[in-house]
C-alpha positions in Angstrom: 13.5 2.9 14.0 11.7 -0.1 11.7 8.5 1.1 10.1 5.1 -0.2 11.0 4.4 -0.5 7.9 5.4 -2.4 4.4 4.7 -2.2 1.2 2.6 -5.1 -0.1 1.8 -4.8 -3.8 1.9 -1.2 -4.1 -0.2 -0.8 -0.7 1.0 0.4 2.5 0.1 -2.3 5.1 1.0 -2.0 8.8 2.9 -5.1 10.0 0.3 -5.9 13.4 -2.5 -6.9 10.7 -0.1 -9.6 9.0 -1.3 -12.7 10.1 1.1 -15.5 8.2 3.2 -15.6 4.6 2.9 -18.4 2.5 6.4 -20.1 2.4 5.5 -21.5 -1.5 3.5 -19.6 -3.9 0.2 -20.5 -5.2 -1.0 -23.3 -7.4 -4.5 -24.0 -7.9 -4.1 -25.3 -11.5 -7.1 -23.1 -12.9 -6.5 -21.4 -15.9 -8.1 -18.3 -15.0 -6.4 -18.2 -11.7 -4.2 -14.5 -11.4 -3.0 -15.4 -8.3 -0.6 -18.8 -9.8 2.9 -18.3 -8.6 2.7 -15.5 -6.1 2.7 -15.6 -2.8 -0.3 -15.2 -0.2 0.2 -12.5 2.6 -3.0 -13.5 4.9 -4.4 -10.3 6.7 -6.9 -9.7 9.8 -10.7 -10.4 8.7 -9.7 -12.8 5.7 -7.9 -10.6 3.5 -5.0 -11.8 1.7 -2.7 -9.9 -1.0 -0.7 -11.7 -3.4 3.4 -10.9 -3.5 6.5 -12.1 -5.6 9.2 -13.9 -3.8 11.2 -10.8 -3.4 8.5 -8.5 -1.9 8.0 -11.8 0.8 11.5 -11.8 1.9 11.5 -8.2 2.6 8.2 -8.6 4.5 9.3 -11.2 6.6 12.9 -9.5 7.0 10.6 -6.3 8.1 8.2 -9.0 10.7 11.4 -9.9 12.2 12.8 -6.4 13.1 10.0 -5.2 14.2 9.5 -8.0 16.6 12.5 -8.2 17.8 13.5 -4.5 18.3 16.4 -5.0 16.8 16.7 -1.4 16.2 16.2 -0.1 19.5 19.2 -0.6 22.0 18.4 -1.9 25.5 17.2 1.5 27.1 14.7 1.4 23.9 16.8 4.1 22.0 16.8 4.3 18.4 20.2 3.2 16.9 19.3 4.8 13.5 18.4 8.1 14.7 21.3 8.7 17.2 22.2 12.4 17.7 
C-alpha cells in the first residue's frame, strides 16, 4: 500500500497537504537568497519547503500512486501485502 506520507527535506509530510510542485527551481537573483535552485513544494496555509530535483520526482511519482491507487487491485486489495 503507497504511504501517506513523503519525505520532504528530512520532514515527514502527508501527501493530502501538498498543494502544487514547482516544475523549475527557484531564481530570485538575491544574493542572500537560500532557496536559489531548489524546488518549491507549496503546502496548506502558505507553507512551502524547498527540495532538489530528485526529492521532486519522487514526490510527484508518490502524488501519482497515491491518487491513482495503483497499488490496490480492483476489489481495493493491496498488491504489495498479498498473503
Amino acid at each position: 500500500m503507497s504511504s501517506l506520507f513523503c519525505i520532504i527535506d528530512d520532514k515527514h509530510v502527508p501527501i493530502y497537504r501538498i498543494l502544487w510542485l514547482s516544475a523549475v527551481p527557484h531564481f530570485c537573483g538575491e544574493e542572500d537568497c537560500q532557496c536559489e535552485g531548489r524546488y518549491e513544494v507549496r503546502l496548506e496555509q502558505g507553507e512551502s519547503l524547498w527540495t532538489n530535483r530528485e526529492e521532486r520526482d519522487e514526490i510527484l511519482k508518490a502524488m501519482e500512486k497515491w491518487h491513482t491507487g495503483d497499488d490496490l487491485d480492483a476489489g481495493g486489495q493491496d498488491f504489495e501485502n498479498w498473503s
